[in-house]
N, C-alpha and C positions, 0 to 999 in steps of 0.2 A: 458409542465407543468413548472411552474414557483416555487420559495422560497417560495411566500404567499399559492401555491398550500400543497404544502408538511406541512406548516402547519398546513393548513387547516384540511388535513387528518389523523395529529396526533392529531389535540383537537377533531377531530371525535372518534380515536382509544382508544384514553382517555376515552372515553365515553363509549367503548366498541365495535365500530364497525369493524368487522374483515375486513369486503372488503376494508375500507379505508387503512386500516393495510396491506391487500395484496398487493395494490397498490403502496403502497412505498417500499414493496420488491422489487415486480417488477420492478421499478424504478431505485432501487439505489444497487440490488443486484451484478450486475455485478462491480460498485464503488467497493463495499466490499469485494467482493471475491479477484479481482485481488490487491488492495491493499493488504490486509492479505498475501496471496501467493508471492508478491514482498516482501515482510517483514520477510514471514518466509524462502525463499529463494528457494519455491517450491510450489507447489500443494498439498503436501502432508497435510492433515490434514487445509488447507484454508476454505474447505465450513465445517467444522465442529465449526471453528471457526466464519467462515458469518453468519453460523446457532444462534450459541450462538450471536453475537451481536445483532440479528433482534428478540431475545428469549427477553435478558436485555430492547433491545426498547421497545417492547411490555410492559413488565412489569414496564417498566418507562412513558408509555404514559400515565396516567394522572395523573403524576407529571410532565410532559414536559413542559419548558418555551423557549419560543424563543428567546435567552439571546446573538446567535449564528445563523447562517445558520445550517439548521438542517442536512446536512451534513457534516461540519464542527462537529456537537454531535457525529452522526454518529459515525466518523472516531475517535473521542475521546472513544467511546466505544470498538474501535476497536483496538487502540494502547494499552489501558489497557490490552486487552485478548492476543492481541498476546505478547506482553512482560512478560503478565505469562508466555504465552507456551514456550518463547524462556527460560526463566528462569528453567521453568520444565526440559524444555527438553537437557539445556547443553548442546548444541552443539558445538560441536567444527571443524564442520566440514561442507563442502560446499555440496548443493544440488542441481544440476541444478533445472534450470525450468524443467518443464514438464506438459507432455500433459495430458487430460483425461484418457487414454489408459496407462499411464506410462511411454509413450519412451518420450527421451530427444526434448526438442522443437527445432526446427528447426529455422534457420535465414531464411526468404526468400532471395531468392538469383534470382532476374529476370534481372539483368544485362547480363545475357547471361555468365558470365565471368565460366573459367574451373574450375574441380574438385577443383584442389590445390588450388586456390583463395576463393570456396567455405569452403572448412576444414580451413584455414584460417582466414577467417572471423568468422566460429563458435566456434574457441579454443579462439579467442580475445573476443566471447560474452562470453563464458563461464568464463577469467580471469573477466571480468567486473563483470557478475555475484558472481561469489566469493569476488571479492573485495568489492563489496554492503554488502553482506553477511555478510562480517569481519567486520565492521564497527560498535562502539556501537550500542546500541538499538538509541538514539534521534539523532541522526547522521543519522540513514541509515532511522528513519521516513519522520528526515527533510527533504531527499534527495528523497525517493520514492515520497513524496507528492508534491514534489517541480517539479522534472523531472518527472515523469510520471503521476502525475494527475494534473499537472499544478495550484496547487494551491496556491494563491498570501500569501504572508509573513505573514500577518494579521489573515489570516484562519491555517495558520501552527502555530502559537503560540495561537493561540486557542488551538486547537488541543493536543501540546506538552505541554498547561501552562506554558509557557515560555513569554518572551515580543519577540517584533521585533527585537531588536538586539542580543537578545541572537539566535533567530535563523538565523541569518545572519553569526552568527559567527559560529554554529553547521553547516550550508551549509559551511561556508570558512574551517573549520578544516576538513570537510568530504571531500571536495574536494581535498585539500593539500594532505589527507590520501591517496584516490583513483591514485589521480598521483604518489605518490610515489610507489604506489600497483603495478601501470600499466605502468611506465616506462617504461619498456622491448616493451611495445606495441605502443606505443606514436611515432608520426614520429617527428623527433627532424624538424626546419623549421629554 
């Protein structure tokens, strides 16, 4: 399915049609969840806020205008909620990822390489993880959507309402941040 698909199925949803509306759950639920979960620095509490963004869509389809990639609105609905929640919830504190179940996520590790190399590699995702974490809120958006949803500069200042240089410059300050976080972990060359 394609941009003109998705919103095709929200001036359906506009209209009232719930399967069109399932459809783009289906679609884009897995986008939302694990963004929100990269953002709030865990699982915890992500599909409740998936929940709530595909809640606000609904009740915003027929006021929908395609002004944007309707994932690019999306994720705009979605920076709003989670920035309450980080807000609410004052954290001060890192949460790994984690799984369905609750244990800490795992790095695949298929190189064959030993234990020691394996705990290694996952204490240096867990600093990475905290240092994302620590990072303002539009710092660690620009950075989630940039590196792990691959979204081009144009769709992140959508997103943030920002222009393209300002987020050029929230990726340069985030980055600078992260190295200086992760130094200890960094192989000097």
């Amino acid at each position: 399915m394609s941009e003109t698909d998705d919103v095709e199925l929200m001036r359906l949803a506009g209209g009232g049609d719930e399967r069109a509306f399932e459809q783009l759950v289906e679609r884009h639920q897995n986008l939302v969840i694990g963004t929100v979960a990269k953002m709030l620095g865990g699982f915890e509490g992500a599909e409740d806020i998936a929940q709530q963004v595909f809640v606000r869509a609904w009740q915003s389809a027929p006021r929908y205008r395609p002004e944007a990639k309707f994932t690019t609105w999306l994720l705009t609905i979605a920076r709003n909620l989670v920035f309450n929640e980080s807000r609410r919830r004052r954290r001060g504190f890192f949460q790994p990822f984690e799984n369905d179940d609750g244990s800490v996520m795992d790095i695949r590790d298929d190189s064959g390489r030993d234990a020691a190399a394996a705990l290694s590699q996952r204490e240096t995702q867990q600093a990475v993880d905290a240092a994302i974490t620590a990072l303002p809120e539009a710092q660690r958006m620009a950075i989630v959507l940039r590196r792990f949803e691959a979204m081009p500069y144009e769709d992140i200042a959508v997103v943030l309402k920002t222009s393209v240089p300002a987020v050029k410059s929230l990726l340069f300050r985030a980055r600078e941040d992260l190295r200086e976080r992760l130094k200890g972990f960094l192989v000097e060359g």
